[in-house]
C-alpha positions as CSV (number, residue, x, y, z in Angstrom):
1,X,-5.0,14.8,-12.3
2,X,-5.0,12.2,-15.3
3,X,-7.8,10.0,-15.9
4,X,-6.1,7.1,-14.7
5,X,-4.8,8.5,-11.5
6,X,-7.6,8.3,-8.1
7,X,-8.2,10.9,-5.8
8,X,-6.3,9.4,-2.8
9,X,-8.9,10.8,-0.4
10,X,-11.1,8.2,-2.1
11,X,-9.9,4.9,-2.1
12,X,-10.4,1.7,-4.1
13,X,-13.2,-0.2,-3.7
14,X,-12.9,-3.0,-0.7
15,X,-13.9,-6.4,-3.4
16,X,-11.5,-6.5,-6.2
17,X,-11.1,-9.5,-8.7
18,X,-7.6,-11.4,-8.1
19,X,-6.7,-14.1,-10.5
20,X,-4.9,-16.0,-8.2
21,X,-3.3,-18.3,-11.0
22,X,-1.7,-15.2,-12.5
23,X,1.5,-15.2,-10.1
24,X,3.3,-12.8,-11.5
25,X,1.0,-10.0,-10.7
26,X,1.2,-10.9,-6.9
27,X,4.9,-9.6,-5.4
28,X,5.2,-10.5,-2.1
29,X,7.0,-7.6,-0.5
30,X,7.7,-8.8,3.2
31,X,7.2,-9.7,6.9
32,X,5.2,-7.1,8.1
33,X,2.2,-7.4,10.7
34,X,-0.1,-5.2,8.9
35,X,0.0,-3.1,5.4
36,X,0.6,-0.3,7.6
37,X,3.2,-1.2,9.2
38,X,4.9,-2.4,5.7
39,X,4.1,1.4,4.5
40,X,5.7,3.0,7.4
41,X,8.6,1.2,6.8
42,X,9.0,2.4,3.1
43,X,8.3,5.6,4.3
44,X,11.0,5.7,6.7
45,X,14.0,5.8,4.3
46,X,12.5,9.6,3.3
47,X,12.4,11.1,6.7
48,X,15.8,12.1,8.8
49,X,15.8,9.9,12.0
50,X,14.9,12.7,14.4
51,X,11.7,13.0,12.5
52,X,11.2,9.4,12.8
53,X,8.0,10.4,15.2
54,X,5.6,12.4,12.2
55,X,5.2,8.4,11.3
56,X,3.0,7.9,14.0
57,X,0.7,10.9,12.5
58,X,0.0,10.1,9.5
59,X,-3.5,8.7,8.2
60,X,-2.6,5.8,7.1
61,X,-5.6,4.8,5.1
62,X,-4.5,8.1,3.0
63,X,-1.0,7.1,2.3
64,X,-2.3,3.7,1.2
65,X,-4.7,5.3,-0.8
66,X,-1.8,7.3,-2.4
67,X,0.0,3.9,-3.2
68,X,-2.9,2.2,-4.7
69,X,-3.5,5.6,-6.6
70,X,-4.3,4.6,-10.2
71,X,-5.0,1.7,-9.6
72,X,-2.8,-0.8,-10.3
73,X,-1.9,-2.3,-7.3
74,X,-3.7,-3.1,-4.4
75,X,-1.7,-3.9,-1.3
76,X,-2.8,-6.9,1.0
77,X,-1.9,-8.6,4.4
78,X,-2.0,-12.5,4.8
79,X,-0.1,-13.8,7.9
80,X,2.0,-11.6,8.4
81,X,3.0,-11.5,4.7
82,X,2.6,-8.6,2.8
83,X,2.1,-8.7,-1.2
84,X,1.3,-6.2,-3.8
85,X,-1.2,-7.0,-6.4
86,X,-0.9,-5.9,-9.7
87,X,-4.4,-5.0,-11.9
């Protein structure tokens, strides 16, 4: 593992500094209810539909850990919108 890559068993910190002026390192991604739901959903393109069911499985905390890995984006829910934050 680089220096710049995380462990994704450990995940980012909870507070991170956003500069919410910056816009274009927010990407709003979709409608989703929840982050997890919006990670299932990418996830679901890699899986044959009769496997759709390991979905429901997974530790989901760990694959978001695994997409925040590095650091550079952090992954955020706000009504039902879900963006992507660049560092």
């Amino acid at each position: 593992m680089s220096d710049d890559d995380q462990d994704p068993t450990n995940p980012l910190p909870d507070e991170v500094d956003i500069d919410l002026d910056d816009t274009e390192s927010i990407e709003e991604l979709g409608t989703y209810p929840t982050v997890d739901a919006y990670l299932q959903d990418q996830l679901e393109v890699y899986i044959h539909s009769d496997g759709l069911w390991i979905l429901d499985c997974l530790d989901m905390a760990k694959v978001l850990a695994r997409f925040e890995c590095g650091g550079r984006f952090r992954y955020y829910a706000e009504n039902g919108r879900i963006f992507r934050i660049g560092q």
